[in-house]
C-alpha positions in Angstrom: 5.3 -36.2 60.6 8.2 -33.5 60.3 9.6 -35.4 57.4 6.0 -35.2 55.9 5.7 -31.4 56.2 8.8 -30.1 54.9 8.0 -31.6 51.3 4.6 -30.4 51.5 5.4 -27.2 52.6 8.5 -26.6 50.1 5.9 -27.8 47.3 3.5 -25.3 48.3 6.1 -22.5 48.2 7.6 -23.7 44.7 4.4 -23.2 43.8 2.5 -20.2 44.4 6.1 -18.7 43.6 5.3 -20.2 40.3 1.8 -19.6 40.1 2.9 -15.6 40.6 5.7 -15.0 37.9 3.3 -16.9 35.2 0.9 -14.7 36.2 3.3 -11.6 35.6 4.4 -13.4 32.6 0.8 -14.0 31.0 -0.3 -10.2 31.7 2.6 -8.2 30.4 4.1 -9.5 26.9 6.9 -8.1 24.8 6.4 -6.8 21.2 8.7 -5.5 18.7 9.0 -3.2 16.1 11.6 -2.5 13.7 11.8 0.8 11.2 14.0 0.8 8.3 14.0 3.7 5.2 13.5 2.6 1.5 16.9 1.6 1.4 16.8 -1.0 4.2 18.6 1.2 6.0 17.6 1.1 9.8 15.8 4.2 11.4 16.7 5.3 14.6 15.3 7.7 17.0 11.5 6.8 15.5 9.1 8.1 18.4 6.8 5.3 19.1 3.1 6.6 20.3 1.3 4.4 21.5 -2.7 5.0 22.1 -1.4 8.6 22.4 1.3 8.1 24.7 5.2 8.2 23.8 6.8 4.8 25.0 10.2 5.9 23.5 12.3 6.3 20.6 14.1 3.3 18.5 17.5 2.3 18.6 20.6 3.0 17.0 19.3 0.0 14.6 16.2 1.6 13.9 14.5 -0.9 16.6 12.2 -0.7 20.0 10.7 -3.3 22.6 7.6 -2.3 24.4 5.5 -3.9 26.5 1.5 -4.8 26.4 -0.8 -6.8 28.6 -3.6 -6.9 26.5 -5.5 -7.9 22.7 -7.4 -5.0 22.5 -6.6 -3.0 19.1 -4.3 -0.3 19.8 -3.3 2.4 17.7 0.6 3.9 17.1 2.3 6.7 15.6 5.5 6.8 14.2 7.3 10.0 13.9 10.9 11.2 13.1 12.1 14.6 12.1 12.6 14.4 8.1 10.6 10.7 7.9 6.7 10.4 6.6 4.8 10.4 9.8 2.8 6.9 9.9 -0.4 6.0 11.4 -1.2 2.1 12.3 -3.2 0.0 14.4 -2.6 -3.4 15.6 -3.9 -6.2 17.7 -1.4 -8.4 20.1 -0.7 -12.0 19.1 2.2 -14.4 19.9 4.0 -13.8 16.8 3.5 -10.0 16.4 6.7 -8.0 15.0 6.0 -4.5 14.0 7.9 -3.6 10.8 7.3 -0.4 9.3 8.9 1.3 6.1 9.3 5.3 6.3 10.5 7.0 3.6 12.3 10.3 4.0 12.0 13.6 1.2 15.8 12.2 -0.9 14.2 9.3 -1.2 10.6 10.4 -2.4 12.6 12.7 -4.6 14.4 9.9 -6.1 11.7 8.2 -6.7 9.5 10.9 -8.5 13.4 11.3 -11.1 12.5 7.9 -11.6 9.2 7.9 -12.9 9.7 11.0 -14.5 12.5 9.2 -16.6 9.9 6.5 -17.5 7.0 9.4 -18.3 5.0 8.1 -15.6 4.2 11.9 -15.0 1.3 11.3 -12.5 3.1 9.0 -10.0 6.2 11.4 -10.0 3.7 14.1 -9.2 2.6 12.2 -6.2 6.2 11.7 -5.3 7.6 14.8 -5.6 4.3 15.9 -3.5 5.6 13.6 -0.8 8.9 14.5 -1.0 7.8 18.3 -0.2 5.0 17.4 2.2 8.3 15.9 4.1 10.4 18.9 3.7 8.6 21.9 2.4 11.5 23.9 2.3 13.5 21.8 -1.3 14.2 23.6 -3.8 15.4 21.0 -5.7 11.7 19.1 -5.4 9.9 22.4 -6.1 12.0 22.9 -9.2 11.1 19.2 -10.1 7.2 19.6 -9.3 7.1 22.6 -12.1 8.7 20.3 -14.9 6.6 17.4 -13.9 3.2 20.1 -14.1 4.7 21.3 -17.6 5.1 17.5 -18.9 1.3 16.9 -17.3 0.2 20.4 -19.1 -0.3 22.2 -16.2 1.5 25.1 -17.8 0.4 27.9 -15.4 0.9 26.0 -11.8 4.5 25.1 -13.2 5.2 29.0 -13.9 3.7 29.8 -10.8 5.8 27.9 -8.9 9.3 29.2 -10.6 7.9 33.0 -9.8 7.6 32.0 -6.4 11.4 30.4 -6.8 12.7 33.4 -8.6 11.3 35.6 -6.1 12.9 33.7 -3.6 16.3 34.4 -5.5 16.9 30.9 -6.6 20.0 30.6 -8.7 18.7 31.1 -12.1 20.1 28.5 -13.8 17.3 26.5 -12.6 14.2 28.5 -14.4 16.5 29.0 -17.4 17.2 24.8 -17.3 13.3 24.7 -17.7 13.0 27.5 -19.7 15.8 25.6 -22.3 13.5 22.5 -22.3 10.4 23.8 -23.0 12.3 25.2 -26.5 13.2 21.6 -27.3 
């Protein structure tokens, strides 16, 4: 009889021990997310929100692990000082990575030289916009939003925005630059 119970007994241990950690395992699953620039450069210290609550911040290569226990379509926001602030949602499933692209203002800017060089003057205007919605504060991008507004014809909200750079004392080789392509 003793020889009977032991086996039985160990068995039943084994397996509500079992039974317990699938449990923990089926309820809480781990999802990842990965943030790189436009160069494939990793992003780190990306604040993940998630359904309004900050889980943490990515790693040194531009990656976080967070855990969910649900299917239910939750939504995150990325943020990072000098980076596009992005907006997602997302619904778990077994194969869920996260990977998200954020440009910063150098890059946006380079992008609008770009297709200012190819006299796509509209899609550098929405660059250059991003670049500056990034960082306000360029006056490099401001300077390149009033020759992209000249090239477009926008004559007076290019001048406009050089006043506002010459007031601000910008080195004057920059209006004169522009000033010296309008002539040609």
């Amino acid at each position: 009889m003793k020889k009977r119970v032991i086996p039985i007994l160990l068995f039943a241990v084994i397996t509500a021990i079992s039974c317990k950690s699938n449990s923990l395992a089926l309820g809480e699953r781990s999802v990842f997310a990965m943030f790189y620039d436009y160069d494939n450069c990793p992003i780190n210290n990306v604040s993940f929100i998630l359904d309004g609550k900050e889980l943490g911040k990515s790693d040194v290569n531009g990656r976080f692990v967070f855990k969910i226990d649900d299917s239910k379509i939750h939504k995150v926001e990325l943020q990072r000082e000098g980076y596009e602030s992005i907006e997602d949602e997302f619904k778990y499933s077994d194969s869920l990575v996260l990977y998200y692209k954020m440009g910063n203002s150098d890059q946006y800017l380079k992008k609008a030289e770009e297709k200012l060089d190819l006299n796509d003057y509209e899609e550098a205007l929405k660059a250059v916009d991003k670049s500056l919605e990034i960082n306000r504060n360029r006056d490099d991008a401001l300077y390149l939003k009033a020759i992209v507004l000249y090239k477009l014809g926008r004559n007076d909200e290019a001048a406009e925005i050089l006043d506002k750079m010459e007031s601000k004392e910008i080195n004057k080789k920059y209006i004169e630059g522009l000033v010296n392509e309008n002539k040609k």
